[in-house]
N, C-alpha and C positions, 0 to 999 in steps of 0.2 A: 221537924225538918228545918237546918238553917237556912238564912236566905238563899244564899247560893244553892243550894241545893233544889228550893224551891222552882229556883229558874230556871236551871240545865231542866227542870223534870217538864217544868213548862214547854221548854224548848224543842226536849224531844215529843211529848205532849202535839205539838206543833206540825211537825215533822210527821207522824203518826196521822196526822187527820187526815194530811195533805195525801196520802196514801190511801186511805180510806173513801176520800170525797170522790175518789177518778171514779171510782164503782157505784157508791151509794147516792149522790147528788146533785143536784144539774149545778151547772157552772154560777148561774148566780147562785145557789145556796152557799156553794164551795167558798166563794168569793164573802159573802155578806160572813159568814163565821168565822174564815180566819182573820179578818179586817177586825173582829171582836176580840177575837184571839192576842192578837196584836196589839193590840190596846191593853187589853189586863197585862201581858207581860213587859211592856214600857214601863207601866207603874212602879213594877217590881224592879226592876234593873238598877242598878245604881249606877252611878258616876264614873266608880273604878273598873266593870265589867266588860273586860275589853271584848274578850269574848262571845260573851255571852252577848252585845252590842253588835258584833260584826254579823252575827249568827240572825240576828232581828233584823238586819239592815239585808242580808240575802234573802229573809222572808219576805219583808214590805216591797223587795221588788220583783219576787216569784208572784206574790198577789197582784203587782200592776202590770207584768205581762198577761196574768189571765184576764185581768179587766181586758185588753187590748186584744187580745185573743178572743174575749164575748165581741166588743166594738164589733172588729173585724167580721166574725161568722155571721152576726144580723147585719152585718151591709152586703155579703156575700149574697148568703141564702133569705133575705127579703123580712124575718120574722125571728123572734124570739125563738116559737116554736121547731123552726126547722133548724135551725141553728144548734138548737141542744140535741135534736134528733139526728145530724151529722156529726156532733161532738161523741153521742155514745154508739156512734157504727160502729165496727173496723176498719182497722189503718189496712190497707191495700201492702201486704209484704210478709216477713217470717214471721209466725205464731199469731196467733189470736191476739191480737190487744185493740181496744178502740182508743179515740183520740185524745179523751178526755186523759184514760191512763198513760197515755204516752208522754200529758202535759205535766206530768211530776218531777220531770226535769227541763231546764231550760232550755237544753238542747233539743229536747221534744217540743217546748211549746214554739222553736224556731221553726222546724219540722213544719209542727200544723200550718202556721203563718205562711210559711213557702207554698203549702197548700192546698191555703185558701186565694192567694193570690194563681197558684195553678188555674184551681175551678172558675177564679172571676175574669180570667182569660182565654177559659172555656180547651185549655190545654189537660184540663183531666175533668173526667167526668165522675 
């Protein structure tokens, strides 16, 4: 496999987890792995990879909205614990989905952030 190829596969690789963690892993594990994640594939990158750059530079800050997104739900809800156990509810609307899966998009993790500032103004329960 060339380099480039190696990346893109990283990338989607990336991309893939981020999919995966809404269901399988509480937001810190989601967080601690692809912050690892991250890391291996900056190694890889070169210089000229515009792409593939821009493509890491929308990852490292999908991971610092979920940091801010954890922040947030332990200042909300008082505790780690209850924080991941509101993250894996469901969202209040059409189909089944909890919060955690909603945060795979930005737009989603704006979503939750709207809220959690709901619940800390005690405008949703």
């Amino acid at each position: 496999m060339k380099a480039n190829e190696k990346v893109d596969h990283d990338l989607l690789n990336l991309t893939v987890f981020f999919l995966k963690a809404a269901t399988k892993l509480t937001l810190d594990e989601t967080i601690r792995k692809a912050q690892r994640l991250i890391s291996q594939i900056e190694e890889e990158i070169k210089p000229g990879q515009r792409e593939e750059n821009r493509m890491l530079k929308r990852d490292k800050k999908h991971v610092a909205n979920l940091i801010k997104v954890q922040k947030r739900s332990i200042e909300v809800f008082g505790s780690t614990a209850a924080a991941e156990e509101w993250l894996q509810s469901e969202v209040i609307g059409p189909g089944p989905q909890t919060h955690m899966e909603l945060m795979i998009s930005d737009k989603g993790i704006d979503q939750v952030l709207n809220e959690l500032g709901r619940i800390e103004h005690g405008l949703i329960s």
